[in-house]
VMD Tcl script that builds the backbone (N, CA, C; Angstrom):
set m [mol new atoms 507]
animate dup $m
set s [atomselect $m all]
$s set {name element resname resid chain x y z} {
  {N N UNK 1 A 36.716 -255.677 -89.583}
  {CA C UNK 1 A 37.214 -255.292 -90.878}
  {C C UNK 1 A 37.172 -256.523 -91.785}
  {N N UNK 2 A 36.501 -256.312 -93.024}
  {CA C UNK 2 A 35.958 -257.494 -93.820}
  {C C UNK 2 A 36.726 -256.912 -95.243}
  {N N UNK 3 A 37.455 -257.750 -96.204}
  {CA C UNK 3 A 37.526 -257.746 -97.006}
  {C C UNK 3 A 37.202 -258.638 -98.195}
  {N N UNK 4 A 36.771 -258.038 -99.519}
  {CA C UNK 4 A 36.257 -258.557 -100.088}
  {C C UNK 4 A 37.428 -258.694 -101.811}
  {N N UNK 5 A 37.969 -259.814 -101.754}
  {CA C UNK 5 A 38.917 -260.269 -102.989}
  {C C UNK 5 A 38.265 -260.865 -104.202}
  {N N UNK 6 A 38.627 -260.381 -105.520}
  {CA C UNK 6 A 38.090 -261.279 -106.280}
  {C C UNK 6 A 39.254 -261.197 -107.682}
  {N N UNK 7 A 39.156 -262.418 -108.240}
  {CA C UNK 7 A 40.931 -262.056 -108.878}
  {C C UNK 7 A 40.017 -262.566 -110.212}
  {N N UNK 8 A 40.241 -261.223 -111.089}
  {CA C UNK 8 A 40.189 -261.215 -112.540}
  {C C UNK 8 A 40.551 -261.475 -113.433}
  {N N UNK 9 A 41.794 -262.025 -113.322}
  {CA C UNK 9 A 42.850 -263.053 -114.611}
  {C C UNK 9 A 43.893 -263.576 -114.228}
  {N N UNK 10 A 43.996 -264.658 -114.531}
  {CA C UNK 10 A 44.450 -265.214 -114.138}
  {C C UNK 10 A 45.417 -265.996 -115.256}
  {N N UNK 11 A 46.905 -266.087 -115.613}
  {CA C UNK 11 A 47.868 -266.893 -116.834}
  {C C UNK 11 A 48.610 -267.939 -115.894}
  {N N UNK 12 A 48.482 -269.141 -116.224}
  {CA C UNK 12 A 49.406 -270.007 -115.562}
  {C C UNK 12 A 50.682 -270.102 -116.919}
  {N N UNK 13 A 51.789 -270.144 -116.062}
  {CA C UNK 13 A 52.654 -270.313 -117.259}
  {C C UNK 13 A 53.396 -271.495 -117.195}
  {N N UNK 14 A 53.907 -271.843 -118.684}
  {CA C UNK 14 A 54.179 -273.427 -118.880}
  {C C UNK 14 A 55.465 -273.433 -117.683}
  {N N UNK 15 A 55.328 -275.169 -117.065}
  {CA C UNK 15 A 56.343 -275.842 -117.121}
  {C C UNK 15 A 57.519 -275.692 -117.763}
  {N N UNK 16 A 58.738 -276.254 -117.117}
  {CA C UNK 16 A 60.040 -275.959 -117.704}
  {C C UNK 16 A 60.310 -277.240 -118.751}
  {N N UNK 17 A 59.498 -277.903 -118.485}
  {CA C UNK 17 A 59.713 -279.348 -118.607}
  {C C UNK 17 A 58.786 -279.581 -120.323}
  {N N UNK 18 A 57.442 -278.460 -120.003}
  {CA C UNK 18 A 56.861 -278.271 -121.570}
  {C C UNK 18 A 57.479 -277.437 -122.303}
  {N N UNK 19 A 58.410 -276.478 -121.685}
  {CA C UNK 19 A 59.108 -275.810 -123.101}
  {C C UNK 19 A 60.465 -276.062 -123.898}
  {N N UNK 20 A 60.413 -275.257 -125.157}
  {CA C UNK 20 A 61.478 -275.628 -126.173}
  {C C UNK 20 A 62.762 -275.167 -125.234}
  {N N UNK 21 A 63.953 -274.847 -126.180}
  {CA C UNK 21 A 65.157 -274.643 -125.603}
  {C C UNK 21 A 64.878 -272.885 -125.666}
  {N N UNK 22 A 64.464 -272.563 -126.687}
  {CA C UNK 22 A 64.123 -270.969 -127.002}
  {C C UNK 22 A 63.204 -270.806 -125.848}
  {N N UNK 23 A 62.089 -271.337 -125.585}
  {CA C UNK 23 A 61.219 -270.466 -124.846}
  {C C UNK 23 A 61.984 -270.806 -123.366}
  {N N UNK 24 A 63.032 -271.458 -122.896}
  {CA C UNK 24 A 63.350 -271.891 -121.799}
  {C C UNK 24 A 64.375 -270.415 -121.450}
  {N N UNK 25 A 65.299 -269.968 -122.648}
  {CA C UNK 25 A 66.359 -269.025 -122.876}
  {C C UNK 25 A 65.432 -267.550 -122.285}
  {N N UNK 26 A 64.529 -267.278 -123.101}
  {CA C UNK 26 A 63.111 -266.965 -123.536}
  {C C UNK 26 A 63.250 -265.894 -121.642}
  {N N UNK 27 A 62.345 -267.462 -121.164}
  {CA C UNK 27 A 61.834 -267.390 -119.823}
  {C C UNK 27 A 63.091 -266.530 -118.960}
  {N N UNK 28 A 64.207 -267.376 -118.869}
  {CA C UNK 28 A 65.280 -266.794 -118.156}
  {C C UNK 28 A 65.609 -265.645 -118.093}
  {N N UNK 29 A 65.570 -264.988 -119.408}
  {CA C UNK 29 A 65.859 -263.679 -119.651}
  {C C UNK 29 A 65.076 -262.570 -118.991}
  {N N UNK 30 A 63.836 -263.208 -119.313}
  {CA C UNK 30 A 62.521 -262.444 -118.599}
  {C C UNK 30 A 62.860 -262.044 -116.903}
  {N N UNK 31 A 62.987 -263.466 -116.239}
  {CA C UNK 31 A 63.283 -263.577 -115.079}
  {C C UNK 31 A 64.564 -262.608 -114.808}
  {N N UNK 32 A 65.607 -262.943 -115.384}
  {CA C UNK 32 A 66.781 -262.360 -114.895}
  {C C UNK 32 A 66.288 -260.455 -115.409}
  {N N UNK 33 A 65.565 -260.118 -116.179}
  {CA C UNK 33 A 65.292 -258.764 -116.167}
  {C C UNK 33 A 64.381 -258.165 -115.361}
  {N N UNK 34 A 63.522 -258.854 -114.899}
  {CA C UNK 34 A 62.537 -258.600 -113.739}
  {C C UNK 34 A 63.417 -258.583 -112.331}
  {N N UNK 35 A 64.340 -259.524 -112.188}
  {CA C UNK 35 A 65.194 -259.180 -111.211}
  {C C UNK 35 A 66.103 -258.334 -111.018}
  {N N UNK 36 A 66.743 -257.527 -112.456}
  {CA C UNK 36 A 67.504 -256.667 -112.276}
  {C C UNK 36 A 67.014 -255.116 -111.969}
  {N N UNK 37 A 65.264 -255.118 -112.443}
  {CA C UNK 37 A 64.366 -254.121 -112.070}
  {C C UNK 37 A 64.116 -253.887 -110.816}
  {N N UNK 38 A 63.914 -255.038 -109.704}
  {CA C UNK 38 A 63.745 -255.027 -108.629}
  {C C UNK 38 A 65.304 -254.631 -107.374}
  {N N UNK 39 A 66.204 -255.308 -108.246}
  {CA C UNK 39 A 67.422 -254.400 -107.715}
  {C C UNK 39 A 67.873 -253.242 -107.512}
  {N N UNK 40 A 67.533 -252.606 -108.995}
  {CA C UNK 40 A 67.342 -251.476 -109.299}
  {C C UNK 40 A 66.938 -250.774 -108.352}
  {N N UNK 41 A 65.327 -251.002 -108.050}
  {CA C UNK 41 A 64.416 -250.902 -107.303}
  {C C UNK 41 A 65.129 -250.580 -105.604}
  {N N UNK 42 A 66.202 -251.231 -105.119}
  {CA C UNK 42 A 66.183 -251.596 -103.952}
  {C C UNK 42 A 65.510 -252.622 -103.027}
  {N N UNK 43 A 64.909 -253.383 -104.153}
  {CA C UNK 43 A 63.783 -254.877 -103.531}
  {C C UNK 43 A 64.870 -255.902 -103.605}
  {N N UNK 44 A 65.876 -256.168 -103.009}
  {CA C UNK 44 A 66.936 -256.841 -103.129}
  {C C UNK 44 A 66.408 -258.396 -102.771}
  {N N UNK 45 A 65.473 -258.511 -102.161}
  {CA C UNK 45 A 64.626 -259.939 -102.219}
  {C C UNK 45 A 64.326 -260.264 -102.998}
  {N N UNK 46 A 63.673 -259.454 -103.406}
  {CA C UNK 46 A 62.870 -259.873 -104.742}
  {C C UNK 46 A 63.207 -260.226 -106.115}
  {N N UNK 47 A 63.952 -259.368 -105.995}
  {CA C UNK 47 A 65.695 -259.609 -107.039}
  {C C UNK 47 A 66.322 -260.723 -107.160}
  {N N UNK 48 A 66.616 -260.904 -105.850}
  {CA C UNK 48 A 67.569 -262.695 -105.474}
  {C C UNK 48 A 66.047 -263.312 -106.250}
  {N N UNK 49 A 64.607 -263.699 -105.472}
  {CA C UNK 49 A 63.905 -264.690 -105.960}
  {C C UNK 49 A 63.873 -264.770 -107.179}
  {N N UNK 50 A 63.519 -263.885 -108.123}
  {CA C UNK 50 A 63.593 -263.771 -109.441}
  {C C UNK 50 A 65.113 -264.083 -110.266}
  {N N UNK 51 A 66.342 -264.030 -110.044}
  {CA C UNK 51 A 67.529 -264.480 -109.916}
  {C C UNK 51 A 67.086 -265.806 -109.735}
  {N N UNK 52 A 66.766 -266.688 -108.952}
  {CA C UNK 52 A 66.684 -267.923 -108.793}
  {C C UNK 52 A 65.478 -268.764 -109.460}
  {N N UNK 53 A 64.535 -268.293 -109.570}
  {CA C UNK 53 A 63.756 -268.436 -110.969}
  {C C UNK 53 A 63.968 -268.552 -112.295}
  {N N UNK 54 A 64.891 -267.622 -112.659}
  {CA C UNK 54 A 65.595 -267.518 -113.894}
  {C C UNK 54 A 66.314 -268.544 -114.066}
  {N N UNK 55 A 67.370 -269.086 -113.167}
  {CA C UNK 55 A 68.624 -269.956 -113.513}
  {C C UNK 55 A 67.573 -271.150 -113.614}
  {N N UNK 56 A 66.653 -271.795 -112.926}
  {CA C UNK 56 A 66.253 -272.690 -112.836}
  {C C UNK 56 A 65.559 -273.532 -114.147}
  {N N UNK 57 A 65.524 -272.138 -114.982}
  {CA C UNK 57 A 65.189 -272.999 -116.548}
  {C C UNK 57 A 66.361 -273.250 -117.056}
  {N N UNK 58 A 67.353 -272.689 -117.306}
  {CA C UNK 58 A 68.591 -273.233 -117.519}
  {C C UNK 58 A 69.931 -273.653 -117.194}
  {N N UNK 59 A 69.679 -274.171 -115.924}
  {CA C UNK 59 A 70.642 -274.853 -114.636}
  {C C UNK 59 A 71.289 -276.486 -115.645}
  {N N UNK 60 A 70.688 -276.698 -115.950}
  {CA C UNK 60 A 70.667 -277.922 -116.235}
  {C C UNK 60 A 70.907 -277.813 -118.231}
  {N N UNK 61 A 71.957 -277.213 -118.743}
  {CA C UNK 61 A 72.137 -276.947 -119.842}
  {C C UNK 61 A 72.580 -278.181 -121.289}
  {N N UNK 62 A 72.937 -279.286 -120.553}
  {CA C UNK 62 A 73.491 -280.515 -121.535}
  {C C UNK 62 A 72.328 -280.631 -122.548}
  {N N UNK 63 A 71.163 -280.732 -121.987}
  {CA C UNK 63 A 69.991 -280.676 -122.953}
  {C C UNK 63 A 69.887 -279.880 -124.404}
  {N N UNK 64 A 70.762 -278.675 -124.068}
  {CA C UNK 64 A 71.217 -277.403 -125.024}
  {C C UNK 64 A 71.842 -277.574 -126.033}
  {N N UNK 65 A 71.072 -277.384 -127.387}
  {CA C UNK 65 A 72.545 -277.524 -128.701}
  {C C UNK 65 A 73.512 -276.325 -128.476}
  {N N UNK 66 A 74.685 -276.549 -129.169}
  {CA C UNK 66 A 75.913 -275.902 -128.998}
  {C C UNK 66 A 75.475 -274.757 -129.571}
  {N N UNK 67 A 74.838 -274.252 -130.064}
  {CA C UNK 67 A 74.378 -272.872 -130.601}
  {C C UNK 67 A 73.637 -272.143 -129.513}
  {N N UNK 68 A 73.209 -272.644 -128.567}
  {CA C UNK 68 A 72.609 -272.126 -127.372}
  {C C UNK 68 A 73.241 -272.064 -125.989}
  {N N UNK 69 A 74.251 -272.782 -125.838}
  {CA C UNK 69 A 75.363 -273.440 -124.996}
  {C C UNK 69 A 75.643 -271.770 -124.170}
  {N N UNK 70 A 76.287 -271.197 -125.334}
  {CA C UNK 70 A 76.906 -270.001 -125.049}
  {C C UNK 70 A 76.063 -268.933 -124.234}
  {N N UNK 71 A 74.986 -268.629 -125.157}
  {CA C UNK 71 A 73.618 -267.597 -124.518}
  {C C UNK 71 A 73.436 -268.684 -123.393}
  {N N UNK 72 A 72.938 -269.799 -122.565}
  {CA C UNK 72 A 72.922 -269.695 -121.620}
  {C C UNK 72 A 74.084 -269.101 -120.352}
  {N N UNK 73 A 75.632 -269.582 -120.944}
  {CA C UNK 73 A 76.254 -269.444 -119.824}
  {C C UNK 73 A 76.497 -267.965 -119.714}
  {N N UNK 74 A 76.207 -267.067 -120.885}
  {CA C UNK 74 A 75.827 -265.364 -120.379}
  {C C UNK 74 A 74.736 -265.120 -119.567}
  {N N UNK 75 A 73.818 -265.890 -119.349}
  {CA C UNK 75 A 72.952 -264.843 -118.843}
  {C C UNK 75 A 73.013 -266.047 -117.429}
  {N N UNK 76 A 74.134 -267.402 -116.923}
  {CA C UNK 76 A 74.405 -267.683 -115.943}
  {C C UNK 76 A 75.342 -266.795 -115.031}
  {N N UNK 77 A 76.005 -266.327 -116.133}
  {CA C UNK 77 A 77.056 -265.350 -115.278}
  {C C UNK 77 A 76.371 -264.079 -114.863}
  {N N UNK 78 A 75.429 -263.633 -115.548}
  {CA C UNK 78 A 75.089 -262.564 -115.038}
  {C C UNK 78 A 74.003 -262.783 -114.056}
  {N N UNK 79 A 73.624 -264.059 -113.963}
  {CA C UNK 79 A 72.241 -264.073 -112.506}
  {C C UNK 79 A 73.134 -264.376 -111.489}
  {N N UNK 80 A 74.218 -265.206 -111.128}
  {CA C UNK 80 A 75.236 -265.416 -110.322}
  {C C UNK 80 A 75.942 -264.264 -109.804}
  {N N UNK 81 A 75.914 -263.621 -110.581}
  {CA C UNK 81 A 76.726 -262.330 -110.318}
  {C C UNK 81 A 75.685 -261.716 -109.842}
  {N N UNK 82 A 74.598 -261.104 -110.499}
  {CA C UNK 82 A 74.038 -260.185 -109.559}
  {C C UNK 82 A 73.101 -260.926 -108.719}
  {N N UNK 83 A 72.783 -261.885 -108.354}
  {CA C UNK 83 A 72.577 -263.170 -106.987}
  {C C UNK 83 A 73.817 -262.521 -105.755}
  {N N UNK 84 A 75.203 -262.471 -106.433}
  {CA C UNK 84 A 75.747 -262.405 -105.271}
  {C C UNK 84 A 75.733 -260.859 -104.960}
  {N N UNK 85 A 75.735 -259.990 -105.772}
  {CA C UNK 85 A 74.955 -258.580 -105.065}
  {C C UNK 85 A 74.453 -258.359 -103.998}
  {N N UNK 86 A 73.200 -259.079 -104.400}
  {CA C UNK 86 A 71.940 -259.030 -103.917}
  {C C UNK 86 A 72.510 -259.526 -102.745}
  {N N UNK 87 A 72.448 -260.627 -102.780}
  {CA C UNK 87 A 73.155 -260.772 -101.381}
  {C C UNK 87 A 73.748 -260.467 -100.174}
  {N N UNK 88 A 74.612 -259.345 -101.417}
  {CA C UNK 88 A 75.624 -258.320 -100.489}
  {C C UNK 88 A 74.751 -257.636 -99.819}
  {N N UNK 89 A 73.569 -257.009 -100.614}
  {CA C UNK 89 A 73.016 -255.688 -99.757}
  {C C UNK 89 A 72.266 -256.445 -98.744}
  {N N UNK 90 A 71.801 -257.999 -98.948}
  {CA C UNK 90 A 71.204 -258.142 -97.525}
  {C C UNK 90 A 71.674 -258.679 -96.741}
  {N N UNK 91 A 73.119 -258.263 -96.456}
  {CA C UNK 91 A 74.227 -259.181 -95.521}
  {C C UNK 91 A 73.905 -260.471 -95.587}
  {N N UNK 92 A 73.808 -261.442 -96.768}
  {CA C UNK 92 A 73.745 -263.217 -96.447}
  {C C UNK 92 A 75.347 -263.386 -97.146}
  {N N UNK 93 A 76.294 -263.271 -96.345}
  {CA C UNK 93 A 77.460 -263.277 -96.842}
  {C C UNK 93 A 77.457 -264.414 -97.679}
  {N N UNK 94 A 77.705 -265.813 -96.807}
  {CA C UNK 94 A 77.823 -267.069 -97.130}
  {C C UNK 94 A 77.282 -267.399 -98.754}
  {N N UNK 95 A 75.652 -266.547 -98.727}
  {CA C UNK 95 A 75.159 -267.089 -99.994}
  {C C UNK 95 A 75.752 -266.147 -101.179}
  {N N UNK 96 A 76.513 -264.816 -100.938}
  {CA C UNK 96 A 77.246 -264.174 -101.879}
  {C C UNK 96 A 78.168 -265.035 -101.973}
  {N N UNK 97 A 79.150 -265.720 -101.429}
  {CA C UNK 97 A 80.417 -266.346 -101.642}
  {C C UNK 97 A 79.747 -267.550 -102.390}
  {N N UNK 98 A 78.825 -268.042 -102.284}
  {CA C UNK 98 A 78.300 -269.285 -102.909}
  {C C UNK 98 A 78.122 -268.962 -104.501}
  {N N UNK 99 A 77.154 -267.530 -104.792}
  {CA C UNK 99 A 76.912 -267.325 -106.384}
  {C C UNK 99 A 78.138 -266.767 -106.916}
  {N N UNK 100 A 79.212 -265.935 -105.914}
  {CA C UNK 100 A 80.013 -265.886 -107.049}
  {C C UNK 100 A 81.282 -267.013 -107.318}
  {N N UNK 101 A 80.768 -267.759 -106.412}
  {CA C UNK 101 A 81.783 -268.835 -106.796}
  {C C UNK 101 A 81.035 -269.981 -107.996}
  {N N UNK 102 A 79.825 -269.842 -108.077}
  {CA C UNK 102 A 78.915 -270.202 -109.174}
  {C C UNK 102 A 80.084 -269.798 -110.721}
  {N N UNK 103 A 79.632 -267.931 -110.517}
  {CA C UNK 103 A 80.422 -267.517 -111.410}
  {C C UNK 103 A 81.614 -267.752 -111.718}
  {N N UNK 104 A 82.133 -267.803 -111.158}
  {CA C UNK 104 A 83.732 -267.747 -110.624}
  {C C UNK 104 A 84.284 -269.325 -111.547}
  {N N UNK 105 A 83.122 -270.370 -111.576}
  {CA C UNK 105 A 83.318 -271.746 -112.164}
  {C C UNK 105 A 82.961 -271.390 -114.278}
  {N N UNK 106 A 81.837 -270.405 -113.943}
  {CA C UNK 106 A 82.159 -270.349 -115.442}
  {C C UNK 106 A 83.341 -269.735 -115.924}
  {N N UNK 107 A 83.593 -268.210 -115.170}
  {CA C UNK 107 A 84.543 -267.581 -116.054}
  {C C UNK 107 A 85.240 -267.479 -114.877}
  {N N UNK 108 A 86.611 -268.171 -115.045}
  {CA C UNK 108 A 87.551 -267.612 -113.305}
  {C C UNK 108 A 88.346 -266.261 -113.594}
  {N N UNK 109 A 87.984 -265.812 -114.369}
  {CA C UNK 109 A 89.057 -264.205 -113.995}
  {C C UNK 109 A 87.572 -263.203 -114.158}
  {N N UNK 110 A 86.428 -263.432 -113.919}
  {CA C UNK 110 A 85.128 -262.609 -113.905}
  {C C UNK 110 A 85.486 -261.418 -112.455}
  {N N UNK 111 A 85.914 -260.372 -113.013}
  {CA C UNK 111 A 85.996 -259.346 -112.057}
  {C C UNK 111 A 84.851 -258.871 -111.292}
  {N N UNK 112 A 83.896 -258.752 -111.444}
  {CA C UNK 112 A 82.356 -258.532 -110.278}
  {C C UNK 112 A 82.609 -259.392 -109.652}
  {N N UNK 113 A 82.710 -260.500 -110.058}
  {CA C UNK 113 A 82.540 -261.846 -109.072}
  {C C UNK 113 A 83.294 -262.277 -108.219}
  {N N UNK 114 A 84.816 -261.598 -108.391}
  {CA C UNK 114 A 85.705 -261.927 -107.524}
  {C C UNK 114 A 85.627 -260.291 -106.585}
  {N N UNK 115 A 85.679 -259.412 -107.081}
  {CA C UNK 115 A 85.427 -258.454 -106.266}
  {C C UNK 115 A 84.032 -258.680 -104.893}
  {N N UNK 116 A 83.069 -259.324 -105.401}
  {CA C UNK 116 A 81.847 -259.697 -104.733}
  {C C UNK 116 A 82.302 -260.715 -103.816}
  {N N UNK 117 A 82.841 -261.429 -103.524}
  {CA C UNK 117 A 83.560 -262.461 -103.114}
  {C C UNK 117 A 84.224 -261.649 -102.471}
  {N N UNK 118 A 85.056 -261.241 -102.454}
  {CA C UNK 118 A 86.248 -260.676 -101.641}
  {C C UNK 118 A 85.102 -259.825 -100.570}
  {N N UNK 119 A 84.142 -258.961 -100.808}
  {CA C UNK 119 A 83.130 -258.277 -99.917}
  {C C UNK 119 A 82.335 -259.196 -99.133}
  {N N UNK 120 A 82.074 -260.497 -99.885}
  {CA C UNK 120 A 81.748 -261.286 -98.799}
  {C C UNK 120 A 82.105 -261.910 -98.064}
  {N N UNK 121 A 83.605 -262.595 -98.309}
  {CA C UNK 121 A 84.157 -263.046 -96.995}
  {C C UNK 121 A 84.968 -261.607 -96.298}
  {N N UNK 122 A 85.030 -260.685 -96.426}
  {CA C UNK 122 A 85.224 -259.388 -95.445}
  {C C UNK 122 A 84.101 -259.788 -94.586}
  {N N UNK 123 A 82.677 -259.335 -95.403}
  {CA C UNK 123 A 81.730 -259.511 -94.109}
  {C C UNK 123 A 81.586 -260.758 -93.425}
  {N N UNK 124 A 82.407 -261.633 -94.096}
  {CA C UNK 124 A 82.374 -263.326 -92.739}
  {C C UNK 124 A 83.498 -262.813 -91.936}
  {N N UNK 125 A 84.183 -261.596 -91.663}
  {CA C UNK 125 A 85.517 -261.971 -91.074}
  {C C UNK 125 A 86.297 -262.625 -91.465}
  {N N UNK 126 A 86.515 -263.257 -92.984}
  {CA C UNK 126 A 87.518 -263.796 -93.425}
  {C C UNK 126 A 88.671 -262.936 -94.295}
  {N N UNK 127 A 89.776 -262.212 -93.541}
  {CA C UNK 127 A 90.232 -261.297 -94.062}
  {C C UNK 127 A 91.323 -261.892 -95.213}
  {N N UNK 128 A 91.768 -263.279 -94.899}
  {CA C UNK 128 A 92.744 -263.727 -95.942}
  {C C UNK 128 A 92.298 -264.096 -96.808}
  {N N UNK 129 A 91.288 -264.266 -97.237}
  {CA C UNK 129 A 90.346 -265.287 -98.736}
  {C C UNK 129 A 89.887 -263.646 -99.418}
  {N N UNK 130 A 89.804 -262.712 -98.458}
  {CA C UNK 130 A 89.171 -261.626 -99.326}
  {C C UNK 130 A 90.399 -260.954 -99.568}
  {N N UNK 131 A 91.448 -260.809 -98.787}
  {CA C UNK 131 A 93.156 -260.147 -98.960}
  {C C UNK 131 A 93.199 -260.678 -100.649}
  {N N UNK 132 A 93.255 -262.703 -100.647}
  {CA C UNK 132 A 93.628 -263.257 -101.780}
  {C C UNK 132 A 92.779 -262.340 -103.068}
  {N N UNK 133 A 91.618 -262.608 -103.343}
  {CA C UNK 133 A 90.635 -262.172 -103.941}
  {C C UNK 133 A 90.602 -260.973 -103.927}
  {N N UNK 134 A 91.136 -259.667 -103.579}
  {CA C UNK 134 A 91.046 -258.087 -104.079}
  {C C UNK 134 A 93.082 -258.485 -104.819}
  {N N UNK 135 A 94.274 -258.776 -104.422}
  {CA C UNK 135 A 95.124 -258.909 -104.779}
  {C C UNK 135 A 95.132 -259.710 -106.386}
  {N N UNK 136 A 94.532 -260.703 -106.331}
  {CA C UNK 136 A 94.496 -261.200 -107.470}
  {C C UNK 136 A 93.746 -260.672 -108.829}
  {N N UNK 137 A 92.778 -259.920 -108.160}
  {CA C UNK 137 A 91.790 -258.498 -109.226}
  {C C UNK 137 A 92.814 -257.332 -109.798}
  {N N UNK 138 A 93.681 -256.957 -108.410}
  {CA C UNK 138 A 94.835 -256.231 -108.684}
  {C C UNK 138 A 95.620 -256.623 -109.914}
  {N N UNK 139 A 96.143 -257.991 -109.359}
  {CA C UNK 139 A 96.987 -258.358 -110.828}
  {C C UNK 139 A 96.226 -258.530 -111.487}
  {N N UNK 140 A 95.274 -258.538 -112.071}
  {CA C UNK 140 A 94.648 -258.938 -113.097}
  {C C UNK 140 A 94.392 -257.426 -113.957}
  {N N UNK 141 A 94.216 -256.204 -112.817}
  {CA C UNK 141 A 93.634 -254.609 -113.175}
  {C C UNK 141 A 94.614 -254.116 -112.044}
  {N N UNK 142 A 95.761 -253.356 -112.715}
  {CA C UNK 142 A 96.405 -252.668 -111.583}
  {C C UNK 142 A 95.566 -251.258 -111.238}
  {N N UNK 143 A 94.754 -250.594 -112.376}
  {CA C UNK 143 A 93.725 -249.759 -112.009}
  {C C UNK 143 A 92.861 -249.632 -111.684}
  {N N UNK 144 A 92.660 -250.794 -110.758}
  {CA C UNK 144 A 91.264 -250.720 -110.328}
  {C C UNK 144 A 91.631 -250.121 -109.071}
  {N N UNK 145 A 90.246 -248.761 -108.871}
  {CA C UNK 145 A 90.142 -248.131 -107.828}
  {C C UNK 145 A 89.641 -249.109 -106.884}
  {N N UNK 146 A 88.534 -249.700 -106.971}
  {CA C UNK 146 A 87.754 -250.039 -106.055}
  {C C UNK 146 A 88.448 -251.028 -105.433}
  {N N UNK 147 A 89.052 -251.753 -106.200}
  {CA C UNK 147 A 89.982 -253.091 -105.509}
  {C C UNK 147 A 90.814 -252.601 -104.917}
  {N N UNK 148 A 91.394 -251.600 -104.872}
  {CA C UNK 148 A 92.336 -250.833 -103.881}
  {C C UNK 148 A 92.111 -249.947 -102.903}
  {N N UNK 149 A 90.595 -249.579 -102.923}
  {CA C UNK 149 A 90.041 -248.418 -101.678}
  {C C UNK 149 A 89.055 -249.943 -100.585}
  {N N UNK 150 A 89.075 -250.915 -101.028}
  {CA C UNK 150 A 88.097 -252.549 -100.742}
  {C C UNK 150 A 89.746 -253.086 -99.928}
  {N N UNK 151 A 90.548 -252.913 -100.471}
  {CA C UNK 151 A 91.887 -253.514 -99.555}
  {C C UNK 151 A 92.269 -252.853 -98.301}
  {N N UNK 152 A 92.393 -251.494 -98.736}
  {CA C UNK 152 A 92.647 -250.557 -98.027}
  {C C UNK 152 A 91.662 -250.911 -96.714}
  {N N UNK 153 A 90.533 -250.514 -96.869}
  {CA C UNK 153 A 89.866 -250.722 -96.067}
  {C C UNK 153 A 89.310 -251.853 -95.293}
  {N N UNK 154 A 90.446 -253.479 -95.921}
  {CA C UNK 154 A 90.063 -254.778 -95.664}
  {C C UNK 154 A 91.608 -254.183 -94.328}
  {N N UNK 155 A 92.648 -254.117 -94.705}
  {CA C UNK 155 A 93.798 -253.675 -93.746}
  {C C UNK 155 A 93.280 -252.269 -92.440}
  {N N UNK 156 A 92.141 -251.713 -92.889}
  {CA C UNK 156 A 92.202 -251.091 -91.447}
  {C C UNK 156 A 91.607 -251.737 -90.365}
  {N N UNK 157 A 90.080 -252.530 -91.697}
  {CA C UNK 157 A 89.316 -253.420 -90.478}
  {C C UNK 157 A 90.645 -254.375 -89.826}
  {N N UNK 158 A 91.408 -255.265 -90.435}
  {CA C UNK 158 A 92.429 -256.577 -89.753}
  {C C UNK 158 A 93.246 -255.522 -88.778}
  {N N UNK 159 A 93.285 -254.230 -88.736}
  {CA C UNK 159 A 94.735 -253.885 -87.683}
  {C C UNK 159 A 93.672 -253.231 -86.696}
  {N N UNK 160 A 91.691 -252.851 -86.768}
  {CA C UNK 160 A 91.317 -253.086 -85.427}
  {C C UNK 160 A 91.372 -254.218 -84.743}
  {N N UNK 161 A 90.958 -255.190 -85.450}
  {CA C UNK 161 A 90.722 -256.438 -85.202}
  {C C UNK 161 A 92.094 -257.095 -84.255}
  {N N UNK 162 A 93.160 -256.587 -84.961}
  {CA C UNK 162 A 94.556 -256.999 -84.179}
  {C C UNK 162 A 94.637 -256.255 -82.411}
  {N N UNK 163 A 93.719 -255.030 -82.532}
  {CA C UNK 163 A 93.904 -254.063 -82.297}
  {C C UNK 163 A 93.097 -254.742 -80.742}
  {N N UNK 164 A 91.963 -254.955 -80.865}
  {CA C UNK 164 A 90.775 -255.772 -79.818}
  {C C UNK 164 A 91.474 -256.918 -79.335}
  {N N UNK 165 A 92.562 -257.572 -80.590}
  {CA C UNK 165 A 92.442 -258.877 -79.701}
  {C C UNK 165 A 93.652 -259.054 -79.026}
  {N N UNK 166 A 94.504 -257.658 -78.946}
  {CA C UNK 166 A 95.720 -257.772 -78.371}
  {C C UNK 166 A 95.186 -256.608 -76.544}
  {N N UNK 167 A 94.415 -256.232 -76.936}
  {CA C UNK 167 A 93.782 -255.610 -75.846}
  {C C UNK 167 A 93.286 -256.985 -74.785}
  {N N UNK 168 A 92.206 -257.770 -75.372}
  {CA C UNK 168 A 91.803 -258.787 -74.762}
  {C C UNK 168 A 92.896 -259.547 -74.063}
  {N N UNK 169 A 93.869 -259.950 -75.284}
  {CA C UNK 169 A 94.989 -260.768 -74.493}
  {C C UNK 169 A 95.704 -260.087 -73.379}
}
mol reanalyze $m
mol bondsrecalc $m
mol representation Tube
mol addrep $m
């Protein structure tokens, strides 16, 4: 079996390093919407890579006049945030607790991000950092369903868990 490739166009695109502050904003946006397509999608890889593409033009923001300052750290919170999604759906706990604690540094009362957090140290087995983190969403939203059906269900997993290791003992 022989195949035969031949690639018809080809765009290299600039360096981060050759563009303005606009086309850098520009780029990110692009990136972070191509990744939210692929989420969409259920390509939750592909999502994260593109997520990490995006931030990488504007990781490094001091360069930024104060008129731009702002539009970057929106569209940081929102690749961080849905970085730690993504994450979620492909069980890399650790690296969910990492982006939303990204987030978590721009805006600390960012509700996705602490909710996302709290789902990821559940899935490390860390039931007290995620207890802290759905309680503190609570006070923050006494109506939040989800933070209360995410507890609920953080207290049935801890009373099997009590449940195995009092058996063992």
């Amino acid at each position: 079996l022989q195949y035969d490739i031949m690639l018809e166009s080809f765009t290299k695109t600039k360096e981060s390093w050759d563009m303005s502050n606009e086309e850098k904003i520009e780029a990110a946006l692009a990136k972070k919407e191509a990744g939210n397509a692929y989420f969409k999608a259920g390509k939750n890889a592909r999502a994260l890579k593109r997520y990490e593409q995006g931030v990488k033009y504007i990781e490094h923001d001091g360069q930024f006049p104060d008129a731009l300052k702002g539009e970057c750290k929106a569209i940081k919170l929102a690749v961080f945030s849905n970085s730690a999604a993504a994450c979620l759906k492909l069980k890399r706990y650790k690296e969910a607790v990492t982006n939303a604690n990204k987030t978590l540094e721009l805006d600390p009362v960012h509700q996705k991000a602490l909710f996302r957090r709290a789902q990821a140290y559940s899935g490390l087995d860390d039931h007290e950092e995620a207890e802290l983190d759905l309680k503190k969403l609570i006070e923050m939203d006494s109506g939040n369903r989800d933070a209360r059906a995410e507890l609920k269900r953080l207290r049935a997993k801890q009373s099997m868990q009590m449940k195995k290791d009092s058996a063992i003992f």
